[in-house]
N, C-alpha and C positions, 0 to 999 in steps of 0.2 A: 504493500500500500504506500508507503514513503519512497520508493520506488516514482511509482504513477503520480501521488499529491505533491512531492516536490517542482518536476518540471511545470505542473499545474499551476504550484503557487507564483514562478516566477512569470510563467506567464501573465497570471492575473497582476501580479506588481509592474512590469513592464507597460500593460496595457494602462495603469492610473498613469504612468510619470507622464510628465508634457510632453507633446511634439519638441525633439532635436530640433525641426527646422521652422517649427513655428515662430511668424514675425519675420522669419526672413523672406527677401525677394530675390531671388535669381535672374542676372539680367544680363543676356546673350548679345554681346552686341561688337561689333567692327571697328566702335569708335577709340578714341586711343585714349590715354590714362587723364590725359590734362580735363577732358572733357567728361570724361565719368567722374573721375575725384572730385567736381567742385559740384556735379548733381548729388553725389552720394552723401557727402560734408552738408548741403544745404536740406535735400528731404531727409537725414536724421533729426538734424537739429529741429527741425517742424515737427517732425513723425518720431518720438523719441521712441517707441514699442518697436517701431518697423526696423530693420538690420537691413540693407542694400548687400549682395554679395554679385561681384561682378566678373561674367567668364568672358575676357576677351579672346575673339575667335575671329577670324576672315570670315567675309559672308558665306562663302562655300562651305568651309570648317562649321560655322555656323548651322547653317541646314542641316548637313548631316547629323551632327548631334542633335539637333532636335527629331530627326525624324526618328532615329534608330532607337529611342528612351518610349519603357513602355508610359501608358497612360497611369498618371496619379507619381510617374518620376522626371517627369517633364522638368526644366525650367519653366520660370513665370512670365519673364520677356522676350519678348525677339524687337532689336533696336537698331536701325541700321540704314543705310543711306539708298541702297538698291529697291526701288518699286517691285521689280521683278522677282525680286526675292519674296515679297510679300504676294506678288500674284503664287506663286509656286507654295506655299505654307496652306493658304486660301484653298490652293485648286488640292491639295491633302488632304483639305478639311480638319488646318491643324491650329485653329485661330477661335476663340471666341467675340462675340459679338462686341465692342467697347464703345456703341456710341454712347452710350449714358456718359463715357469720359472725357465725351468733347467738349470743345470750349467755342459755347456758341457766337462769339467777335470775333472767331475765323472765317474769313472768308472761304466762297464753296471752293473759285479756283485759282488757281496762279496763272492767267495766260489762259489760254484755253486744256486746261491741266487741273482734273479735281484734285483739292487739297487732301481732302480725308475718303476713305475707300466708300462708293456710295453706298455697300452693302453695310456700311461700320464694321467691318472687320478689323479695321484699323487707321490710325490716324497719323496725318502730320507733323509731326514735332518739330522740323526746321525747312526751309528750301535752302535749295544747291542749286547752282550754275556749276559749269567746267571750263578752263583757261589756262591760262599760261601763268607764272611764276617766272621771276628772274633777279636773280643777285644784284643789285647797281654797283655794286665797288666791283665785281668781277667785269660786269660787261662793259665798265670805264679801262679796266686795265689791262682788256684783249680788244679795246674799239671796235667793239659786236654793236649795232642798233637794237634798238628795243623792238621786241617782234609783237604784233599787233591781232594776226592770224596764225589759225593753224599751219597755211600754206607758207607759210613766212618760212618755218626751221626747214624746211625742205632744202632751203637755198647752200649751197656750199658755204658761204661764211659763219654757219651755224655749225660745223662737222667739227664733233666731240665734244661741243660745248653744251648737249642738252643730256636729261634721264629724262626715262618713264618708269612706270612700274607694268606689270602683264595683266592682262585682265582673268587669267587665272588665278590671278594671287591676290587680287584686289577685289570689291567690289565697286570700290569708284574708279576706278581707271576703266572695270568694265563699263560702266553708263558713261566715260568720258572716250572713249573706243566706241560706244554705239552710238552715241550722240554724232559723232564724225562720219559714222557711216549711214545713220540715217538721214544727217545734213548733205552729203554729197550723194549717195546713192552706193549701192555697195562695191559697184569694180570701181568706181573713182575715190571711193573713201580708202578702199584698199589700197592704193596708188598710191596715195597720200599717206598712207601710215608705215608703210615702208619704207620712203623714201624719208621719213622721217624717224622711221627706230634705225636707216643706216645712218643717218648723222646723230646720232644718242651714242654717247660717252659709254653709258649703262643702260641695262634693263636691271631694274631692282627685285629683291627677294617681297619685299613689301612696299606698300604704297606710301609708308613713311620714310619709306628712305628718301625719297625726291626729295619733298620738303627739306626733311632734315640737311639732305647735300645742298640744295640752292641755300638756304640759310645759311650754312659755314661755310658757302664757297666751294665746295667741290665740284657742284655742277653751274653752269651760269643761268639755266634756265628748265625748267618743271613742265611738263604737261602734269595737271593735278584738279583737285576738284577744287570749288572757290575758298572751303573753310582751311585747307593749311596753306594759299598763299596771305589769305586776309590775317589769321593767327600769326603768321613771321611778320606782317608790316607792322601790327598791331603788339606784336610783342617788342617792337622794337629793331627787328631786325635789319640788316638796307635790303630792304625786299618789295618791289614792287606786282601787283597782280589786272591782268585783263580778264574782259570776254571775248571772245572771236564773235565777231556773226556769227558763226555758225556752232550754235551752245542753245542750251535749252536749260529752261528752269523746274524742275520734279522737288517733291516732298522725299525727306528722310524721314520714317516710319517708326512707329512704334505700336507692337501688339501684343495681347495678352494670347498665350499659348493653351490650348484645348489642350485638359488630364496634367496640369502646371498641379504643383504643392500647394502652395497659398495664392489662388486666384483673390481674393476679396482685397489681401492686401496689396496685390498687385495695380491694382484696379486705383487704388490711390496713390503712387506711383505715375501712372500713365495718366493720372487728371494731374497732379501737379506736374508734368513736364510741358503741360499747354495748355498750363493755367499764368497770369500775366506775371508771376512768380518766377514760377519756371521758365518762363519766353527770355524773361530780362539776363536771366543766367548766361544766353548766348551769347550775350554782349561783354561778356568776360573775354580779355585780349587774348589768352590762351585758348580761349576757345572760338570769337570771331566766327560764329554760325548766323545765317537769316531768321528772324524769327520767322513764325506764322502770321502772329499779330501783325495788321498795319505798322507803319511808323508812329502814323496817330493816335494808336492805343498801348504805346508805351513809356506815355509820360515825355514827353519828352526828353527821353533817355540814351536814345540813338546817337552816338558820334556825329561830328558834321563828316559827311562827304562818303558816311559808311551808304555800302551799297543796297539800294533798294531792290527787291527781288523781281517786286508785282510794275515796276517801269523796267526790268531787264524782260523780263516775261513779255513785257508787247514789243521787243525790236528783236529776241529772237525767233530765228530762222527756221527753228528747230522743233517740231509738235512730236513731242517724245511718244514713242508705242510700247509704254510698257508689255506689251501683249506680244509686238515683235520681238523685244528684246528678251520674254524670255522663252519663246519657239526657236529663237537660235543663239540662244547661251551657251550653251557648251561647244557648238558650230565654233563659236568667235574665239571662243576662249582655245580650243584643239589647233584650230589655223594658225591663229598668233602664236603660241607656244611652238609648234614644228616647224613655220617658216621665220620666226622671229626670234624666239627665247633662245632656244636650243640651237638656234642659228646665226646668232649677233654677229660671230667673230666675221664668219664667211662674207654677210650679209653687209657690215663697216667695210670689209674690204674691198668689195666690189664698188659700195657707194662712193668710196675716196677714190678709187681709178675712174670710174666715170666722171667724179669734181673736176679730176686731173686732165682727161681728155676731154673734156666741155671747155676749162679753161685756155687750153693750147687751141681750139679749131675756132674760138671767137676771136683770137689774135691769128690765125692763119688758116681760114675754111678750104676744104675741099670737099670735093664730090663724093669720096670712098671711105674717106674718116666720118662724115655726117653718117652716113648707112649705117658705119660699124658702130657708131655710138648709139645710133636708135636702136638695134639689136641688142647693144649690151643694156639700154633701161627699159626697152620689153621684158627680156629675161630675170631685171631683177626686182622690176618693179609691177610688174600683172600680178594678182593673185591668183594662186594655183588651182583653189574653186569659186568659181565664177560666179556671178550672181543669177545663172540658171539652175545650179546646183543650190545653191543658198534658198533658192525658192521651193525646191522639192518636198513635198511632203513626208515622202517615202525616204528621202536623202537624211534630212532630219530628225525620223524619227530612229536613226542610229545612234546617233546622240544622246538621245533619253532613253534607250531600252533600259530594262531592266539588269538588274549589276550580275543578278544569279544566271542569266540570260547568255551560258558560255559561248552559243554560236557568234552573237551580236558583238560579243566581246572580241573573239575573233577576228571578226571583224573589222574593227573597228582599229584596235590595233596593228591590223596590214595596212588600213587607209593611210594611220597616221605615220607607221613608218616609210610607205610609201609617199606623203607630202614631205616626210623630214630630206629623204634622201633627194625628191629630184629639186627640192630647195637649192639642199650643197652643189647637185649640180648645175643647176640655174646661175648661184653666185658666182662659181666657177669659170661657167661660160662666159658672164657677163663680163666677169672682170679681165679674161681673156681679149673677148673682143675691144672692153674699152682702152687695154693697152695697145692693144691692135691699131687702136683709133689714134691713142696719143703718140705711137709712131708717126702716123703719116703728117703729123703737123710739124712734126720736127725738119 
């Protein structure tokens, strides 16, 4: 009998003591420490009962870990910059309802861009734009011009002086990669980004690296999202930040996770982050985010000359698809990594011989040299699948198969080795022909 009634009694004693993780909130999110520490510092101090506990993760890292945690071991949040990532939690059906925790002086949209999901599955906690960053003491002391558009680093007086980060590693470099390719269309955007990760210094492991380098000088200039070029001017940094035309303004999200531990306390969490409280927190120089709130519903507390989201929103170019971007997320993200990431070295070396033979045949043209240099920026600058392939239905849905799915998998992995390799030899060629090219001017 003491046998059986002991584990009995511990049971029934385990069962009175408190929830371990009661009062705490778990909060999944992509943003980086400067920006969580001063929410988590401000909703204790308000919420003395509630405990913030914060898993920084990439969007991607992000999702997984929520999907793969059974129901009732969830996290409570999911916080993070990518719309698409909130379409993808949604189309799970891993999202509870939050409009009770919206803050009705938001506006519905930014641009023609709903603010908050209209189902309420989740809301807007800041807008983003995407642009350019760039050191001023650096680009004073290589006499670089300040670059204005995307197509600008393109040009040879930018070769080695920019980073990005991949949009596999990132979630805002992804929406800063689809925004370019939804503003030009997808083989010109593809053009364009190539010819712009060949003159990048770096392709970074994360999306703080940029910042971080254009801030101390490493790189002279960032492709990045608007809040870590505004965060370095605003911290003091010599850091100046644009919009391209072609940029668009989307909401960074916040939502309460379906089978999460402490949804109730979640739930106050997600009202003060866009509540007028919360909103003003953005305007911390470390963290230099958009509110939600107008300008004129925040006291007038807004810096002079800080950027307005909802007058960036009617001059861009750019009417974001969340919906496209995430039918071909992992599309963008497979390409860029096997003709970019995994391919930089190749990829800078072709783009510096083609600089080299561009600049020789505009001081001395010929007929044979011009051929071999359009051959060598066909080859290095077309992308390998085209925007016929990009439109496929059937092409796409390799992308998202299933993981357990080993045929698909298969698959999938012949594709990509097969894009890795005729990359290297594309670069190859390329840089072949454009020394070919920079002969004959000699």
């Amino acid at each position: 009998m003491r046998a059986i009634t002991l584990p009995l009694a511990l049971a029934l004693s385990a069962a009175m003591l408190p929830n371990a993780s009661a009062g705490t909130v778990t909060v999944v999110t992509s943003f980086p420490k400067e920006l969580t520490q001063v929410y988590k510092q401000a909703f204790e101090k308000a919420n003395p009962a509630i405990k913030l506990e914060i898993l920084n993760k990439s969007t991607v890292q992000g999702l997984s870990y929520v999907r793969e945690l059974p129901v009732g071991q969830r996290p409570d949040i999911f916080w993070a910059s990518a719309p698409d990532a909130f379409e993808v939690l949604s189309g799970q059906q891993l999202l509870e309802n939050v409009s009770g925790q919206a803050n009705k002086a938001v506006p519905e949209k930014v641009g023609s861009y709903p603010i908050n999901d209209p189902q309420g599955l989740y809301l807007g906690q800041a807008l983003a734009g995407y642009g350019l960053m760039w050191n001023t003491r650096y680009m004073a002391a290589n006499k670089l011009p300040a670059p204005a558009q995307w197509a600008d680093l393109a040009k040879p007086v930018y070769f080695g002086h920019a980073a990005m980060s991949a949009p596999s590693r990132s979630g805002t470099t992804h929406l800063t990669v689809e925004t370019m390719l939804q503003g030009e269309g997808w083989d010109k955007g593809w053009n364009q980004l190539l010819q712009i990760s060949g003159n990048c210094a770096a392709i970074t492991e994360r999306s703080f690296g940029v910042p971080d380098g254009v801030n101390n000088g490493q790189f002279g200039i960032g492709l990045v999202i608007d809040f870590f070029g505004l965060a370095g001017k605003y911290s003091g940094f010599p850091v100046e930040f644009v919009y391209p035309d072609v940029t668009s303004v989307v909401p960074a999200n916040i939502g309460l996770i379906k089978g999460s531990k402490n949804p109730e306390e979640a739930r106050k969490f997600i009202a003060y982050s866009v509540s007028t409280e919360g909103q003003l927190l953005l305007l911390d120089p470390k963290i230099s985010r958009l509110p939600v709130l107008p300008p004129s519903d925040l006291g007038g507390k807004v810096p002079a000359a800080y950027p307005n989201p909802f007058e960036i929103a009617k001059k861009a170019k750019v009417r974001f698809d969340s919906d496209l971007s995430e039918a071909r997320y992992n599309l963008v993200s497979s390409l860029f990594d096997q003709t970019i990431t995994f391919r930089h070295k190749e990829l800078k070396e072709a783009t510096q011989a083609i600089h080299l033979a561009a600049g020789a045949l505009a001081k001395k043209p010929n007929t044979n040299g011009q051929a071999l240099l359009k051959q060598a920026r066909d080859l290095a600058f077309t992308p390998i699948a085209g925007s016929g392939l990009a439109g496929d239905k059937n092409f796409l849905a390799l992308f998202t198969a299933n993981k357990k799915d080993a045929a698909a998998g298969k698959q999938l992995t012949g594709l990509e080795d097969r894009w890795s390799s005729q990359a290297r030899d594309n670069y190859a060629r390329a840089k072949s022909f454009a020394e070919q090219a920079l002969a004959t001017a000699r």
